[in-house]
C-alpha positions as CSV (number, residue, x, y, z in Angstrom):
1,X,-8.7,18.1,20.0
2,X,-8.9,21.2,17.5
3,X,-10.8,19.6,14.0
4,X,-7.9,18.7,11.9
5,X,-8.5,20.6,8.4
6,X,-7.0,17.1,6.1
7,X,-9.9,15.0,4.2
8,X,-9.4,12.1,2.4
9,X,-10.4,14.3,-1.0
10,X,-6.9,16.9,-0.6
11,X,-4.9,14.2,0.6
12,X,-5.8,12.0,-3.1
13,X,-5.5,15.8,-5.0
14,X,-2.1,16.2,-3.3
15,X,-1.0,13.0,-4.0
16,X,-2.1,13.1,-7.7
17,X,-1.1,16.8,-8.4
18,X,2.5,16.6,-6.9
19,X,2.9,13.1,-8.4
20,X,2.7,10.4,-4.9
21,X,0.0,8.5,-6.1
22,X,-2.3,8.1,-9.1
23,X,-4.5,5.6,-10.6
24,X,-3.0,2.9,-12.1
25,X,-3.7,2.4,-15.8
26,X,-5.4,5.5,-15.9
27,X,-4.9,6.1,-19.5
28,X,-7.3,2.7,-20.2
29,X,-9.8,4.1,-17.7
30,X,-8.1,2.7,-14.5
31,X,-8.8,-1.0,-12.5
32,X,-10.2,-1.1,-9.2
33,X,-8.4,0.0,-6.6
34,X,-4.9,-0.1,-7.8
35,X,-2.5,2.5,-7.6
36,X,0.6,3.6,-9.2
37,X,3.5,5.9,-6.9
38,X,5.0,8.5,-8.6
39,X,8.5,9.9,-7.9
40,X,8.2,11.2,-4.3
41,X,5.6,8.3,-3.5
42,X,8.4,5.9,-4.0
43,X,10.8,7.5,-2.3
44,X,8.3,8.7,0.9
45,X,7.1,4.7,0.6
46,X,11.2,3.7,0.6
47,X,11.6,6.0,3.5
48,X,8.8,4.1,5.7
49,X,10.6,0.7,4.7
50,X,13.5,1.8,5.4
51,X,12.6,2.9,8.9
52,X,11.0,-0.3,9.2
53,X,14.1,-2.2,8.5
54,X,16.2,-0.2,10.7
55,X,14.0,-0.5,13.4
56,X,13.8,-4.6,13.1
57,X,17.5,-5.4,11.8
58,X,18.9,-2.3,14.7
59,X,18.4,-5.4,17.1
60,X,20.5,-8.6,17.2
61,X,17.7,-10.3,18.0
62,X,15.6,-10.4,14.2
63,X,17.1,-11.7,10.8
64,X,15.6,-10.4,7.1
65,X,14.0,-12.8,4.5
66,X,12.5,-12.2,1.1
67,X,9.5,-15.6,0.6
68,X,8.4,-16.0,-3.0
69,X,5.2,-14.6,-4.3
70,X,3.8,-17.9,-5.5
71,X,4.3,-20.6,-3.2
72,X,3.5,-24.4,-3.1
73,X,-0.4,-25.0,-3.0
74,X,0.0,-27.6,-0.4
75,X,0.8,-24.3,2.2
76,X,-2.1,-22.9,1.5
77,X,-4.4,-25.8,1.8
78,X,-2.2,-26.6,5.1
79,X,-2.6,-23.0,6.4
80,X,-6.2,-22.5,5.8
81,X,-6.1,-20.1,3.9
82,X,-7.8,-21.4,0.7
83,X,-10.5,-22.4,2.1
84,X,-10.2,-19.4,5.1
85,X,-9.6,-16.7,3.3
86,X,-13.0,-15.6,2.4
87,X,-15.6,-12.9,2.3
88,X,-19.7,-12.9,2.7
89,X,-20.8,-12.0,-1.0
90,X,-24.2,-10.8,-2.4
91,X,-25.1,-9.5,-5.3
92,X,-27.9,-7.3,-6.5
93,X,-30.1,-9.0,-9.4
94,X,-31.0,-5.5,-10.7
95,X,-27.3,-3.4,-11.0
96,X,-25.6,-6.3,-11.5
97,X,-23.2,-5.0,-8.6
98,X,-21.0,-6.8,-5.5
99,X,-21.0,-5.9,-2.6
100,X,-19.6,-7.7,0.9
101,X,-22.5,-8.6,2.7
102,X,-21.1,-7.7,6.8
103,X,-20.5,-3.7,5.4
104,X,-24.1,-3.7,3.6
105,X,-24.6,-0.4,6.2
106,X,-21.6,1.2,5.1
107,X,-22.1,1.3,1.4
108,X,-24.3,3.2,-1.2
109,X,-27.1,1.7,-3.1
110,X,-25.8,2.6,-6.6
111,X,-28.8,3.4,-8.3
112,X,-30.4,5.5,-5.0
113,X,-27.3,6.7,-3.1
114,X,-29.1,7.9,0.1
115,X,-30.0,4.6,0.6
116,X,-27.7,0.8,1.6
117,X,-27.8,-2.0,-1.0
118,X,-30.9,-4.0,-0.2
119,X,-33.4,-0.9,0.6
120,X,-33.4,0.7,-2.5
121,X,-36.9,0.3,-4.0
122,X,-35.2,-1.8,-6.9
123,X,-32.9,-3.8,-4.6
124,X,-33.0,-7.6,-5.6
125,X,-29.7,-9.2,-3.6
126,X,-29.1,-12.8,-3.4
127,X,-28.2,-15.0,-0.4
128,X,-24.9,-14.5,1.0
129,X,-22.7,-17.0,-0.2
130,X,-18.6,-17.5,1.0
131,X,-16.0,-15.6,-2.0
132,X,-12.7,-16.6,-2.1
133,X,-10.6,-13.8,-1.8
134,X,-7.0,-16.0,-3.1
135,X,-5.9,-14.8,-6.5
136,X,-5.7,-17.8,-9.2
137,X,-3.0,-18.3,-11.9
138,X,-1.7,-21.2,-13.3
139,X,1.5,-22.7,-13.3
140,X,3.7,-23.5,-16.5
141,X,3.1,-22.7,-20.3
142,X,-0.6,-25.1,-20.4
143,X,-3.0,-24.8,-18.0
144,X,-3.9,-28.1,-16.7
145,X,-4.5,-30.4,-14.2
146,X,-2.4,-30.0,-11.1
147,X,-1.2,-26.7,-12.4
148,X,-3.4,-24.3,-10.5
149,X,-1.1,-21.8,-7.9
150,X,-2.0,-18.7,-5.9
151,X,-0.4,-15.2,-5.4
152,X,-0.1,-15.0,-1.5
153,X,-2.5,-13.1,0.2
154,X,-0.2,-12.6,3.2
155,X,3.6,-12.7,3.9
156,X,3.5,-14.7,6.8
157,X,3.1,-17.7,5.6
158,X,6.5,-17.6,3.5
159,X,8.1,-16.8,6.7
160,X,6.8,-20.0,8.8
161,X,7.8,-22.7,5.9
162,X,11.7,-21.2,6.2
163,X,11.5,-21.5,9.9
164,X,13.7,-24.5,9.6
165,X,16.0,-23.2,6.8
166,X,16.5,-19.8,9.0
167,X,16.9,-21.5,12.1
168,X,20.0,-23.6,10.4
169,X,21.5,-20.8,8.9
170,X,21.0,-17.9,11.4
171,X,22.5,-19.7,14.1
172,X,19.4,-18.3,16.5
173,X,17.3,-19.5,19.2
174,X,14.2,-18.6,20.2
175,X,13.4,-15.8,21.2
176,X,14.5,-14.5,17.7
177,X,12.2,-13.2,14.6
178,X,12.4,-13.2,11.0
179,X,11.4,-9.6,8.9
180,X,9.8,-9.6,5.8
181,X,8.7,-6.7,3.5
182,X,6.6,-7.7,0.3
183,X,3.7,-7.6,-1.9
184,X,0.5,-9.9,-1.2
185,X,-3.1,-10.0,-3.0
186,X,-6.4,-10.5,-2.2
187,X,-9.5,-10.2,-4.6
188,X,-11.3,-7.4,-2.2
189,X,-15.2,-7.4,-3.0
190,X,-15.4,-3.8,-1.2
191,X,-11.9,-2.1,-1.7
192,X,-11.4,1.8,-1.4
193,X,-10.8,5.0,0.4
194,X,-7.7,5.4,-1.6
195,X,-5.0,3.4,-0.7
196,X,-6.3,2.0,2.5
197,X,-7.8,-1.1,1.3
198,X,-6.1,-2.6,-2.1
199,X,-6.2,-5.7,-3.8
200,X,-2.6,-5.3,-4.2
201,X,-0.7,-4.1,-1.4
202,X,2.5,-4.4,0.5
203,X,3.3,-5.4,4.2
204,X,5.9,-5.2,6.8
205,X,5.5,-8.4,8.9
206,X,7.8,-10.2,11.5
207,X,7.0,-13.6,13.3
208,X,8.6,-13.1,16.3
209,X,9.2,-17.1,17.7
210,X,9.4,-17.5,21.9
211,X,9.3,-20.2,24.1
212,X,5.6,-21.2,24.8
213,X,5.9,-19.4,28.2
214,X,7.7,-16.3,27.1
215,X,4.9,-15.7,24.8
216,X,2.9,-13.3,27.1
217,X,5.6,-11.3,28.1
218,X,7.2,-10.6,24.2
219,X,3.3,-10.0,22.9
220,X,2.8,-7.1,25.7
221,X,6.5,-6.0,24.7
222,X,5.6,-5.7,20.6
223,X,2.5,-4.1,21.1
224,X,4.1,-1.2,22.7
225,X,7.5,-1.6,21.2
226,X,5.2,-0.8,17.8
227,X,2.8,2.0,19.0
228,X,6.3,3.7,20.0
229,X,7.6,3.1,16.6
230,X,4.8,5.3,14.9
231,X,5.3,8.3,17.5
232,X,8.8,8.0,17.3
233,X,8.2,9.1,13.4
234,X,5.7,12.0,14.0
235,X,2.5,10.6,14.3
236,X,0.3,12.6,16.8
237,X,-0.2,10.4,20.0
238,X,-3.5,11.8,20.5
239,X,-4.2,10.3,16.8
240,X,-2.9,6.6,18.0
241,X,-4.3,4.2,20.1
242,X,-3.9,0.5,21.2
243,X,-7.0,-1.7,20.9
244,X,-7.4,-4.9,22.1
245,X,-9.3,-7.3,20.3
246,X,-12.4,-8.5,22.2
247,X,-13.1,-12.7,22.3
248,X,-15.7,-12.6,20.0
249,X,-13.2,-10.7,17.0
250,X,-10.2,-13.4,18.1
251,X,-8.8,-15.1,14.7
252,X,-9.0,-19.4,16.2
253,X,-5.5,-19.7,16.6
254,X,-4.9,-16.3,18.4
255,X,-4.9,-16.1,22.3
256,X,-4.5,-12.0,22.2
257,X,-4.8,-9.4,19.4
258,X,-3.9,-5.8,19.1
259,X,-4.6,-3.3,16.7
260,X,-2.7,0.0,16.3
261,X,-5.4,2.1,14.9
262,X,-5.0,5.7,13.7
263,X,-7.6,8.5,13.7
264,X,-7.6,8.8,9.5
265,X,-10.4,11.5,8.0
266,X,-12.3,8.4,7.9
267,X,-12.5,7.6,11.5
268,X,-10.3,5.3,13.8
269,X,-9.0,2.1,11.4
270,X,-6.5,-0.1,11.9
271,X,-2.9,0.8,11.1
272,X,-1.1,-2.6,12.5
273,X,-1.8,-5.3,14.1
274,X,-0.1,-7.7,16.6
275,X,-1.3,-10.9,17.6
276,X,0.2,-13.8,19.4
277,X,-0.3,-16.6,16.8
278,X,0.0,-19.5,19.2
279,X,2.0,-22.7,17.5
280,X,-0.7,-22.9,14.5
281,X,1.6,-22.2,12.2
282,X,4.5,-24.4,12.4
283,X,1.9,-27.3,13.7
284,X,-0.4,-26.9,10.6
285,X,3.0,-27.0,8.1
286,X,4.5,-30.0,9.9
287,X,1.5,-31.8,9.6
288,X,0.7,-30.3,6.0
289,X,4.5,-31.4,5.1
290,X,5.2,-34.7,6.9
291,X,8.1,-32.7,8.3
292,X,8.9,-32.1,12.2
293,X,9.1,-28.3,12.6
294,X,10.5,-27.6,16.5
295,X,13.6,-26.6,18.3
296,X,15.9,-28.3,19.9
297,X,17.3,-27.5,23.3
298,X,21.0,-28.5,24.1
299,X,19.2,-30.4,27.1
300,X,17.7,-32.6,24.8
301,X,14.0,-30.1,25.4
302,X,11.9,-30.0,22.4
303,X,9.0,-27.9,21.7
304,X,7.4,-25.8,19.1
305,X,7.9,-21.8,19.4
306,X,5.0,-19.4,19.7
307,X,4.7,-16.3,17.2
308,X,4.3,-12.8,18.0
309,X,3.4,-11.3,14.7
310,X,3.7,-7.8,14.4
311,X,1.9,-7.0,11.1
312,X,1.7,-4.0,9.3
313,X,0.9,-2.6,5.8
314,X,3.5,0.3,3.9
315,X,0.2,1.5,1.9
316,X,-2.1,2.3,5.2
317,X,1.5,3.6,6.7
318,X,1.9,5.8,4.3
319,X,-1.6,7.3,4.2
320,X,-1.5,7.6,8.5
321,X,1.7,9.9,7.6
322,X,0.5,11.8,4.5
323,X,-2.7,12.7,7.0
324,X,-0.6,13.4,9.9
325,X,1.7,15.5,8.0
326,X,-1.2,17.7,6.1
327,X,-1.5,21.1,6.8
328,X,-3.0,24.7,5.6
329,X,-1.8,27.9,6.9
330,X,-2.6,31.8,6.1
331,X,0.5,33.2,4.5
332,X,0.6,36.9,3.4
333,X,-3.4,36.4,2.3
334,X,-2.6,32.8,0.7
335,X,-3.0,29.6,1.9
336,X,0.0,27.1,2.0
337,X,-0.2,23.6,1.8
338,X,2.4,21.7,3.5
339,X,3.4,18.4,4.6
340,X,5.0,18.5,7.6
341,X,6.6,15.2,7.7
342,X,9.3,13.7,10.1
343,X,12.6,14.9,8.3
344,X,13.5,11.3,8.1
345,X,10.5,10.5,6.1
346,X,10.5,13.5,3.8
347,X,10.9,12.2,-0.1
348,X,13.5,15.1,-0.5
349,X,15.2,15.9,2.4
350,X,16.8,19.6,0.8
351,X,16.0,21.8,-2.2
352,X,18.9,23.4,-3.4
353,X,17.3,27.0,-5.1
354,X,19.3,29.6,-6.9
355,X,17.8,32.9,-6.9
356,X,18.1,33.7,-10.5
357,X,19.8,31.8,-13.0
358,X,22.4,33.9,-13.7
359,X,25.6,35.9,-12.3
360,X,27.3,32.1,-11.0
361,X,24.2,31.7,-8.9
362,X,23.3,27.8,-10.7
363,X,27.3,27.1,-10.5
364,X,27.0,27.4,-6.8
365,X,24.0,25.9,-6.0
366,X,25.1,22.6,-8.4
367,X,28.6,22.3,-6.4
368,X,26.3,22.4,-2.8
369,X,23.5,20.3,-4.7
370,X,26.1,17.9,-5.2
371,X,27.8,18.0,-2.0
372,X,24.6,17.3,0.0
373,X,23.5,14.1,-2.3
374,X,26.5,12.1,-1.2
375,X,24.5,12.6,2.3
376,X,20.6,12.6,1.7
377,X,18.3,12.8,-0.8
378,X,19.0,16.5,-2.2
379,X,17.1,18.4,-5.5
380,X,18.1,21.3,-7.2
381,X,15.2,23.7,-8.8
382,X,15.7,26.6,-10.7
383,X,12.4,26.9,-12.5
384,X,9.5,29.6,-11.9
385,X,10.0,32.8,-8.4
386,X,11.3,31.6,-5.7
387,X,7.8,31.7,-3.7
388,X,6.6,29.1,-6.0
389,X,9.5,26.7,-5.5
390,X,9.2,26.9,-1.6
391,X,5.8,26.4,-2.2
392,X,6.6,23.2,-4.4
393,X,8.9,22.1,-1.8
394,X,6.6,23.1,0.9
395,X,3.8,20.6,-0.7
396,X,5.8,17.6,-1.0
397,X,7.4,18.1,2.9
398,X,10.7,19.3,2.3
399,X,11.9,20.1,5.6
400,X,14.6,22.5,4.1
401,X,15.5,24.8,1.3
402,X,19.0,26.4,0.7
403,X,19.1,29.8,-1.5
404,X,21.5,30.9,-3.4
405,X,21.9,34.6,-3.8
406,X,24.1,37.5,-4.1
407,X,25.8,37.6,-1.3
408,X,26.8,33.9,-1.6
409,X,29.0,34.7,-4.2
410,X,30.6,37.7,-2.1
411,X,30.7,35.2,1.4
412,X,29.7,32.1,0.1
413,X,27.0,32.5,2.8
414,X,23.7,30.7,2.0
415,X,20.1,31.0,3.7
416,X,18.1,28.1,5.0
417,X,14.9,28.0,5.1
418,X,12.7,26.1,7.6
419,X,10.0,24.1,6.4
420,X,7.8,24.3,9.7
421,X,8.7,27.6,11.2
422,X,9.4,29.4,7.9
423,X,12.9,30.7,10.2
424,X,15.6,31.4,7.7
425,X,18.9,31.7,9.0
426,X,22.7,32.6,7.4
427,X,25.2,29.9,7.2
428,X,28.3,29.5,5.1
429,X,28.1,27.2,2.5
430,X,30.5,24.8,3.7
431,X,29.0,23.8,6.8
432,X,25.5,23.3,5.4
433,X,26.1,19.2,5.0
434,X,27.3,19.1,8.6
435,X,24.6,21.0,10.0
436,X,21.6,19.4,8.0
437,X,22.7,16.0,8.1
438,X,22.6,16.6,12.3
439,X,19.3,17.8,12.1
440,X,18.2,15.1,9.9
441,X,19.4,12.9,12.6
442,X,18.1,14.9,15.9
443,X,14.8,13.9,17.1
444,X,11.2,15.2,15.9
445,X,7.7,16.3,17.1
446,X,5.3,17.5,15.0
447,X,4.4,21.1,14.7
448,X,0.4,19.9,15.2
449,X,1.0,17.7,18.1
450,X,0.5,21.0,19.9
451,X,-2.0,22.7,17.9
């Protein structure tokens, strides 16, 4: 495999420079790990969701819920997590700093960098002790007794207490699922390398429910259905791989667990991960509730569904496709930074440019700027040469540009120009919709897979 020239360091000064991502509150000095998305970081995080969606609600087969962030305690007390949800925790007497106690040999003393916490000459750490990761907030204007409440530190969870309300409403058997996209929290002792690990993040889960039996079957079918879902949006197959869990890493409840992982500058880490959940769940809530959770057969059959969950996070997605996408190339004695991104996933899908900004050139380029938004996310630029526009457009993956010359207001010809081949071809103006909103539409390989 040729050495990929991304690093986690260009990806975060791309990101920052061209507006994606940058530190939240930065103006105070920043918080831990958070991150704000700029323009095109919400709309390439919108386009990942969106393919998300399409891919779950393009069957018949999987319905769409949206679960509060703060739920009843009483779920997470019957789910485990409060007193599950936890991290091994020591601290060192002398700096005064945290650290996770299982990733002690990946981290940096911070007072002798070469060295791990605990072998620095000064090192002082304390027992590990359990740290729970749930965050705490109260509920109601006084805090009080009783009052105390949790932001969720997973979807899921929202997704198994509906169980009953869906299956009412939905009209669906098992096998069926139920799709969730949303934000969960967890207090991280050791967050970092950018976006990867936040305290705040978002996830795309489904809890795919089968008949006890049928549970084998649908966990080998998610586990490639969703390793096919990230080549079918550009990532490199040689960057992919399935990993099964071994016993010994098995969550208690789970009789199988997958992990997509993806080959990021930092190494192979988990992108997604599949697992078939067993009937944990909806056991734990119906004995946390007092409430029978099962189905009901038209035999008379009951039982309680198993869950394939497909689990994934948009803020590790995102990063696996920023990296994917990032490339340098020699042009003319300069290098250019590009994103080559699936079309589909591109923030801006077309650049509209005018030559000069003069002689009817912006008049013409507006009427075709607004043309193609009606179809796709479009932007018109006018400002600095045209080199540095393509090479604006160029760094935040804009698979096409459209220039508007001369001619075009002789012919009303226009030239577009390929993000990944740098091919310019002559097209009238009236067919460019048409033609881009097929290509946007046609399928994609990267340009690296065959580097």
């Amino acid at each position: 495999m040729p050495e990929d020239v991304v690093t986690m360091d260009k990806i975060v000064a791309l990101c920052k420079r061209r507006g994606f991502i940058f530190p939240s509150s930065e103006i105070y000095g920043g918080i831990g790990s958070t991150y704000d998305y700029g323009h095109y970081g919400v709309l390439l995080k919108t386009a990942v969701k969106n393919a998300w969606w399409n891919a779950m609600l393009g069957r018949d087969d999987i319905v769409a819920l949206d679960s509060a962030l703060l739920q009843h305690p009483r779920v997470w007390e019957a789910s485990g997590q409060l007193a599950g949800v936890t991290d091994p925790l020591v601290d060192c007497r002398t700096c005064k700093a945290r650290f996770r106690a299982d990733h002690l040999g990946e981290l940096a003393c911070p007072r002798k960098p070469s060295k791990h916490p605990g072998e620095g000459p000064e090192c002082d750490l304390t027992p590990a002790r359990d740290f729970n990761l749930m965050f705490e907030t109260t509920v109601g204007p006084v805090k009080e007794s009783g009052s105390a409440a949790y932001l969720r530190p997973e979807t899921a969870q929202g997704i198994f207490i509906n169980f009953k309300n869906v299956l009412q409403f939905s009209r669906k058997k098992p096998p069926f699922g139920i799709a969730q996209v949303g934000k969960s929290f967890r207090n991280e002792i050791t967050p970092g390398n950018f976006i990867f690990r936040t305290r705040e993040f978002e996830q795309m889960e489904m809890e795919f429910f089968v008949p006890p039996a049928e549970a084998p079957e649908w966990y080998e079918h998610w586990k490639q259905a969703r390793l096919a879902w990230y080549e079918e949006l550009g990532l490199r197959p040689d960057h992919l791989r399935l990993r099964e869990h071994d016993a010994d890493e098995l969550s208690h409840y789970s009789s199988g667990t997958a992990d997509v992982e993806y080959l990021f500058p930092i190494g192979w880490s988990e992108l997604e991960g599949i697992a078939n959940r067993g009937d944990f769940d909806l056991k734990a809530h119906a004995a946390g509730s007092g409430k029978p959770i099962e189905v009901v057969e038209q035999d008379g059959t009951r039982y309680v569904p198993y869950v394939i969950e497909p689990a994934a996070g948009v803020g590790r997605s995102v990063l696996a496709f920023l990296a994917d996408a990032y490339d340098e190339e020699d042009l003319d004695g300069e290098t250019r930074t590009v994103l080559k991104l699936h079309p589909r996933l591109a923030p801006v899908k077309v650049a509209v440019l005018p030559l000069v900004k003069k002689d009817g050139q912006p008049e013409l380029a507006a009427e075709l700027h607004t043309a193609l938004k009606r179809r796709m996310q479009a932007e018109y630029d006018e400002g600095g040469s045209i080199g540095k526009r393509y090479r604006r457009q160029d760094e935040i993956g804009t698979p096409w540009c459209v220039t508007i010359d001369h001619q075009s207001l002789e012919d009303r010809t226009v030239t577009i120009r390929d993000r990944d081949t740098l091919a310019q071809e002559r097209v009238p103006i009236d067919d460019v919709p048409d033609l881009l909103s097929a290509r946007l539409a046609a399928s994609w390989t990267s340009p690296k897979a065959g580097a």
